[in-house]
C-alpha positions in Angstrom: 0.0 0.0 0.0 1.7 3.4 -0.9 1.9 6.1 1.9 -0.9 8.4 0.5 -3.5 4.9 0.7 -2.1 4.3 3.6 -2.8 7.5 4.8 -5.9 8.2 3.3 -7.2 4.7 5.1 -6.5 5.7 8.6 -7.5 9.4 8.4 -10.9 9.6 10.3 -13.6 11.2 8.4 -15.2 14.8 10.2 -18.7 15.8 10.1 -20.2 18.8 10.6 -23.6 19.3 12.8 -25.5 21.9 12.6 -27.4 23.6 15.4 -31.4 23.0 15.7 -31.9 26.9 15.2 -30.2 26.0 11.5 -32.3 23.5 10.7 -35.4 25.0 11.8 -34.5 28.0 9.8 -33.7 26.2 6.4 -36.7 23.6 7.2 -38.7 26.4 7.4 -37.8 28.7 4.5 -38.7 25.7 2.4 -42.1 24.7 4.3 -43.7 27.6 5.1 -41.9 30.2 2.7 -42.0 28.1 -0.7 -38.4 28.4 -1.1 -37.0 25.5 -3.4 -34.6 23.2 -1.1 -31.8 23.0 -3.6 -31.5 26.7 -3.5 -32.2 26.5 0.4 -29.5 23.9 0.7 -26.9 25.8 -1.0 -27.7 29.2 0.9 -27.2 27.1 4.0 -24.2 25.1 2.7 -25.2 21.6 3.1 -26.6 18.8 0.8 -30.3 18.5 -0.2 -30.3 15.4 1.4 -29.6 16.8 5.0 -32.4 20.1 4.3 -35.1 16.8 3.0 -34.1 15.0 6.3 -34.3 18.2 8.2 -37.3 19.3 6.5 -39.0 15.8 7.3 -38.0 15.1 11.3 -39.2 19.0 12.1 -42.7 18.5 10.4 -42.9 14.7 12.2 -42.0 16.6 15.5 -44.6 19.6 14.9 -47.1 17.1 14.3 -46.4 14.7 17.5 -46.6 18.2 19.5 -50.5 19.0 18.0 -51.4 15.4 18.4 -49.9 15.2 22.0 
């Protein structure tokens, strides 16, 4: 294995979180606002994947907080 695999293969990979107060924000420029999430995502600097996933677990919580 050549020093740069080897190195590459024993580097840990770092993620990022975001604060709730992010994803409340960007969740809610796209549900409430009508603002398209691939714009949304790339304003925020994240994937559309995370801002869908976002977007989804805020409106699952809002709901379980009317129902309850």
């Amino acid at each position: 294995m050549s020093n740069i695999a080897r190195s590459l293969a024993t580097q840990k990979r770092q993620y990022n979180s975001y604060h709730k107060e992010i994803k409340q924000v960007a969740a809610t420029l796209v549900s409430e606002q009508g603002y398209a999430i691939p714009q949304t995502a790339e304003a925020v600097g994240v994937s559309t994947h995370f801002l869908y996933t976002w977007k989804e677990h805020i409106e699952q919580e809002q709901a379980a907080q009317l129902a309850g």
